[in-house]
N, C-alpha and C positions, 0 to 999 in steps of 0.2 A: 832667145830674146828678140822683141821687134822693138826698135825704137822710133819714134814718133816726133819727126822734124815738123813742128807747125810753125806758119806764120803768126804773129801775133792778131791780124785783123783775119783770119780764119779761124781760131781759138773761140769754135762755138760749143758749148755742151753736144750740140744735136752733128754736129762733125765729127767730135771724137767719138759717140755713139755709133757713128756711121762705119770708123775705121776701124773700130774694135770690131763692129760685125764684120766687116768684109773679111781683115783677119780670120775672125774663127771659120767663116765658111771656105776662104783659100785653104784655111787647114794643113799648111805646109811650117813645118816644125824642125828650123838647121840644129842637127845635135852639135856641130862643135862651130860655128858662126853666128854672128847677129847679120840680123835684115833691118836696113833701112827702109823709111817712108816718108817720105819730103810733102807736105801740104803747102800750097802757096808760096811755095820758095823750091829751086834747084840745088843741087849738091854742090859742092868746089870739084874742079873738073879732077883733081886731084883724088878724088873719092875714087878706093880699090874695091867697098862692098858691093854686093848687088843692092839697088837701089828700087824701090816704085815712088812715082812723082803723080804728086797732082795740082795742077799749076794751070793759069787761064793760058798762061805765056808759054809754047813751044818754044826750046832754046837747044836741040838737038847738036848744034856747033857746041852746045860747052858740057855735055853727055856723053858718058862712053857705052863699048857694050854692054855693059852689065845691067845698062839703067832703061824701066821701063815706064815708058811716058805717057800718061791718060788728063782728059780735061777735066780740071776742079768742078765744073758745072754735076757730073760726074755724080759726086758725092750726092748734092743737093736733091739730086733727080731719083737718089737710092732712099736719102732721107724722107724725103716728103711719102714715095711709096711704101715705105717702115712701116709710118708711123700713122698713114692715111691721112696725111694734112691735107691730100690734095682732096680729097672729098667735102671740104669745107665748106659752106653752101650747095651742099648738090639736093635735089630734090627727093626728098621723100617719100616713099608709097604708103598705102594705109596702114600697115604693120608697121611703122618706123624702123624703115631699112634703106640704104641706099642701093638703087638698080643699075646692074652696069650697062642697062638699057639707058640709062636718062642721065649716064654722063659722057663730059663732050667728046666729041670724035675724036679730038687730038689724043684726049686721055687714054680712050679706048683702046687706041691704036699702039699706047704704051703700054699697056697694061695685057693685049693679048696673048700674049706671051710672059714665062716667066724670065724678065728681061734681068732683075738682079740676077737670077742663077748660071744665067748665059756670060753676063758679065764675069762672075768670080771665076766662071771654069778656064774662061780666057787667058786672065789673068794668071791662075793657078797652073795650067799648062803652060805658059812663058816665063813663067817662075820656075815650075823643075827644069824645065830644057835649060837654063843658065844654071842652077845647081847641079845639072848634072856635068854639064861640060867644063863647071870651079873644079868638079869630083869632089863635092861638097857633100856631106851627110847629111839626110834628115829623113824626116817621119811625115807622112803625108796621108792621114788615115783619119777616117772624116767618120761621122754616122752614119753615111749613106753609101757608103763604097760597096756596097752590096745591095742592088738594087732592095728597096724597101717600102712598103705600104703599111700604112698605121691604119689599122682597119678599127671603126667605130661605129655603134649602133645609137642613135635617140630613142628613149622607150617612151614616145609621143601616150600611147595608147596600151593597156594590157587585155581589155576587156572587150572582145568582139563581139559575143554572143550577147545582145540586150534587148529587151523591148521598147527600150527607148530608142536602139537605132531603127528598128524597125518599123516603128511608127513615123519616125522622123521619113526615112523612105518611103513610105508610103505617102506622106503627106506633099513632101517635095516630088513626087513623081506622079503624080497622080494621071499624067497621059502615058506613061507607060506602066500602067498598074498590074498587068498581068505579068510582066519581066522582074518586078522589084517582089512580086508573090515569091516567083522562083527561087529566086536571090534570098529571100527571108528564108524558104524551104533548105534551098543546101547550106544555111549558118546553122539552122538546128541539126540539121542532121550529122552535124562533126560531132565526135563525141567528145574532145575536149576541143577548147578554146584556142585558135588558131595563133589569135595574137596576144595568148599568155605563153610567146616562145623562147625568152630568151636561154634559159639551158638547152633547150634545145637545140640552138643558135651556137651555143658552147658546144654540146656534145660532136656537131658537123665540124664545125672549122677546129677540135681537137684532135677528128679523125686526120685531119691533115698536117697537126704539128702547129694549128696558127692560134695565135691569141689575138683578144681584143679587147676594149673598151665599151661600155653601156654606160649611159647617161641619164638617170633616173630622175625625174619632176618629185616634186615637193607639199602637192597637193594636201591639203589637211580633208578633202571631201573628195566624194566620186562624182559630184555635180560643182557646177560653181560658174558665176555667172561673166567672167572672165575666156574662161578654158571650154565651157560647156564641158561634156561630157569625157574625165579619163581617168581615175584612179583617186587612191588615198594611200599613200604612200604610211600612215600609220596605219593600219591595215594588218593583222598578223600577217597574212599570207603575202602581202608584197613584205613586209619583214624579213620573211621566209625566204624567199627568192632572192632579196638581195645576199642575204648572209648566204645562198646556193651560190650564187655566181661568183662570188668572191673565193669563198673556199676553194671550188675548180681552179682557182688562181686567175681568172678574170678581172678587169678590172674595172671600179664605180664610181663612176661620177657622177655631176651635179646638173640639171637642166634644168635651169631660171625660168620660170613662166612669164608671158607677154606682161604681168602684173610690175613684175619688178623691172625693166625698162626704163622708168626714171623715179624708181621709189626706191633708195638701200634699206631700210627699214624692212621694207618686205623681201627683197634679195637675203639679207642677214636673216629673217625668222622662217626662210624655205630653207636656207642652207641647215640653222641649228635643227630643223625636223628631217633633214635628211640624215644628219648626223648621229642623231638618236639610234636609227639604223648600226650603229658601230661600225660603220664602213671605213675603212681609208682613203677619204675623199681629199683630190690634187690637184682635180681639175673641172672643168667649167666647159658646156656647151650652152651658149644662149636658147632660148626655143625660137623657132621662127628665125634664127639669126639676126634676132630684136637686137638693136642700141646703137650707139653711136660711142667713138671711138676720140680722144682717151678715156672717158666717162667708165666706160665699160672696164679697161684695166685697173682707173683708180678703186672702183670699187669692188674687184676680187680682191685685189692686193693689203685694200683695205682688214677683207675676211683671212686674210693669208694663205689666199689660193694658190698654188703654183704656178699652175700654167691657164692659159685661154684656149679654145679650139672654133672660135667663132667667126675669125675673119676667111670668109668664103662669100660668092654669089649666092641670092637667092635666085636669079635668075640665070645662071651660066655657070661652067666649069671653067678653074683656073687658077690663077694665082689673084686675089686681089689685090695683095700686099708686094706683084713685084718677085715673090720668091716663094716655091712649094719647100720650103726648110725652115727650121724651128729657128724663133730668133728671141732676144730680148727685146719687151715693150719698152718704148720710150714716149714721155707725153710733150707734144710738140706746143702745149700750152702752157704747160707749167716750164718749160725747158729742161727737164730731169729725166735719166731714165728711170725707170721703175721697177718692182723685185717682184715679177711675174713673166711667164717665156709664153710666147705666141704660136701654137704649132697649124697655121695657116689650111684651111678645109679647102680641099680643091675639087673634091668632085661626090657629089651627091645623087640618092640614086633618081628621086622625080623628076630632078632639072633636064635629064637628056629624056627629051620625047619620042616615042613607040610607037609603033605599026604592028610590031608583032615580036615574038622574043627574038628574033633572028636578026633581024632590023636593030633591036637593041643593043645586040651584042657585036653584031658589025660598026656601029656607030659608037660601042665602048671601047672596044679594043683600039682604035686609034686614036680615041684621046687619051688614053691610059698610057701609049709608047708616046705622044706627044707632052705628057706629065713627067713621064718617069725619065724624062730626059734631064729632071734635075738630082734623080736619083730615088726620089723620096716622094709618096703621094699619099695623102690624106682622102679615104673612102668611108662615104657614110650611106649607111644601109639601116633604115626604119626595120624597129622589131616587128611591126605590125606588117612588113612585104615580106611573111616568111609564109605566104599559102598565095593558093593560086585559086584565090575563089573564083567566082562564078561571076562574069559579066567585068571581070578585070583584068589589069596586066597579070600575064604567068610569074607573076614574082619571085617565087621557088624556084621554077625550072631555070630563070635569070643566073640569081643568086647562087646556087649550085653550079653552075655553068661557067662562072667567073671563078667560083671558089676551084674547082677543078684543071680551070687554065690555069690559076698561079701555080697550082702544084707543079702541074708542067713545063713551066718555066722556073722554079724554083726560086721566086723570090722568096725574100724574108716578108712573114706578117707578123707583126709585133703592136701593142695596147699603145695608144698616146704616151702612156705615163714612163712605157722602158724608153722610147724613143727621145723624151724631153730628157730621162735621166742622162741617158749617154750624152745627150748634149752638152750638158750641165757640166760632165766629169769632161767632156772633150774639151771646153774653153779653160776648165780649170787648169789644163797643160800649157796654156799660154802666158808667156809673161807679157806685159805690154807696159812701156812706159814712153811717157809725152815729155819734148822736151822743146827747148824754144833755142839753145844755141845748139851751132854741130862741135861736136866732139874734134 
């Protein structure tokens, strides 16, 4: 049990949201004690539990050891990250996205880091060192206590080999006309279509034991004036392939086209076409990492999505939200939280820029140990960078290359959808109750 000391003029829906979350992520569980939590108010000095306080007022004279003391500001600086309020007015690029380029430097500077997750571990390791020295029992087993990456693909694209692209190249290139020849030359000469791979995509990361996530568009045509040129998701043969990937025991989600951005009408009638597919669809990747935020949670939750997987940079790797761990949305507009879980995108494969696969892969692997310092990282790898065409990044020999380091370090790779479950089943171990006198 944690009980929940608020003050009355800190008794904001978007506080207790806050504490609830910190809770599940400290993830420390007394089997035979209850844990105090004092908001805007101190304990009586008389108080024998372990305690955390968060209070504008340091009052250490009337504290004992047990009690650990952080600034109430604290909370606010966790909430507003949650929930993206602080993106509020920030500038928009032409895709209707917010760039972590075009907001302020103070922000920035908070946001470089994932600063919630540095926080709770803080916390969470001066919590057991006083539980363990009460010799107090508990349970302290998180989602991520085993290093973890939620590996996920956008299937942007199925169809490489066209005459449409081809012409299209030739038309946009036309001062390097003999290179884009080539380039048309080695697309036909594949014999099958490079970027119709995702079982293939299944087949590699099976040899290694890992599972993932694909996110399928909703296209009702192969052209469309919106998307231009990528699929028809009624289609038998993308039909086909979805009910392939699923059966492997992969997992299928939903990728919203720039269309729906600020139209639900149209979000609701890709989703029920994608569902026609009989998938079991949970979750949600924006395309483009199009919308704006609570907008966007209102209106899965609306469809009865479970989870989101869209708050990440388009421009950068990282946390936007503050924290690379799965949390509950809360809409900082309407003041409620809401019945959908956010599993935050932190690293993308176009965002980190190349010189050559070596360069790539030296410049990944250190944001990867600077991620996975929260335990937990979200990787998204386009179906369409499964070849190493001609006059491109080695995409393949990348992706392989990475797939092969986790082996060797033995992390866990697991789909969005196991990772958000175990989340789900890890808060459900929590009791929490708020109360406004002390016991």
């Amino acid at each position: 049990m944690w009980n929940i000391y608020i003050a009355p003029e800190c008794d904001k829906p978007m506080i207790r949201y806050v504490i609830k979350t910190l809770v599940h992520h400290i993830g420390v569980k007394p089997l035979d004690q209850q844990l105090s939590v004092y908001i805007g108010m101190h304990p009586n000095s008389s108080e024998k539990r372990i305690c955390l306080v968060f209070d504008r007022v340091f009052l250490n004279d009337e504290t004992n050891n047990n009690t650990l003391v952080y600034d109430y500001e604290l909370l606010e600086k966790i909430g507003d990250s949650l929930t993206l309020r602080y993106e509020q007015g920030a500038a928009l690029d032409k895709n209707g996205r917010v760039r972590y380029a075009s907001l302020d430097p103070s922000i920035q500077k908070v946001l470089s880091e994932q600063f919630v997750d540095f926080f709770v571990d803080k916390v969470r390791h001066e919590l057991i060192r006083l539980l363990k020295a009460e010799s107090i029992l508990f349970d302290d087993s998180t989602p991520w206590m085993e290093k973890t990456i939620v590996l996920s693909h956008d299937v942007d694209d199925l169809y490489g080999k066209s005459w449409i692209r081809y012409a299209f190249w030739l038309t946009k290139g036309m001062k390097r006309f003999s290179s884009e020849i080539k380039r048309i030359k080695w697309w036909m000469n594949q014999k099958s279509d490079p970027y119709f791979s995702p079982i293939e995509m299944c087949e590699i990361e099976g040899r290694h034991g890992f599972k993932s996530s694909f996110y399928f568009m909703a296209k009702s045509s192969y052209l469309s004036f919106d998307e231009g040129r990528r699929y028809n998701v009624k289609s038998k043969k993308v039909r086909l392939l979805i009910s392939a990937v699923e059966k492997l025991g992969w997992e299928v989600g939903f990728h919203p086209s720039r269309k729906t951005f600020d139209n639900f009408r149209n979000l609701k009638k890709e989703y029920k076409r994608l569902s026609q597919s009989r998938a079991d669809i949970t979750g949600v990747r924006r395309h483009y990492l199009k919308g704006q935020y609570p907008q966007v949670w209102r209106d899965l939750e609306k469809l009865q999505i479970k989870y989101d997987t869209s708050v990440g940079w388009p421009d950068r790797f990282g946390a936007r939200s503050g924290t690379c761990r799965p949390f509950k949305a809360f809409d900082f507009i309407e003041d409620k939280e809401l019945n959908i879980y956010e599993m935050p995108l932190t690293f993308m494969d176009g965002t980190l820029q190349y010189e050559n696969a070596e360069s790539y892969l030296s410049d990944y692997y250190d944001i990867e140990n600077r991620l996975l310092a929260s335990g937990v990282m979200t990787f998204l790898w386009h179906t369409d960078r499964l070849c190493n065409e001609r006059g491109s990044a080695p995409w393949r020999t990348i992706y392989e290359a990475i797939l092969n380091h986790w082996s060797k370090k033995g992390y866990r790779i697991i789909s969005t959808r196991e990772l958000i479950n175990e989340y789900m089943e890890h808060e459900r171990r929590f009791k929490i109750e708020f109360k406004y006198e002390r016991d």
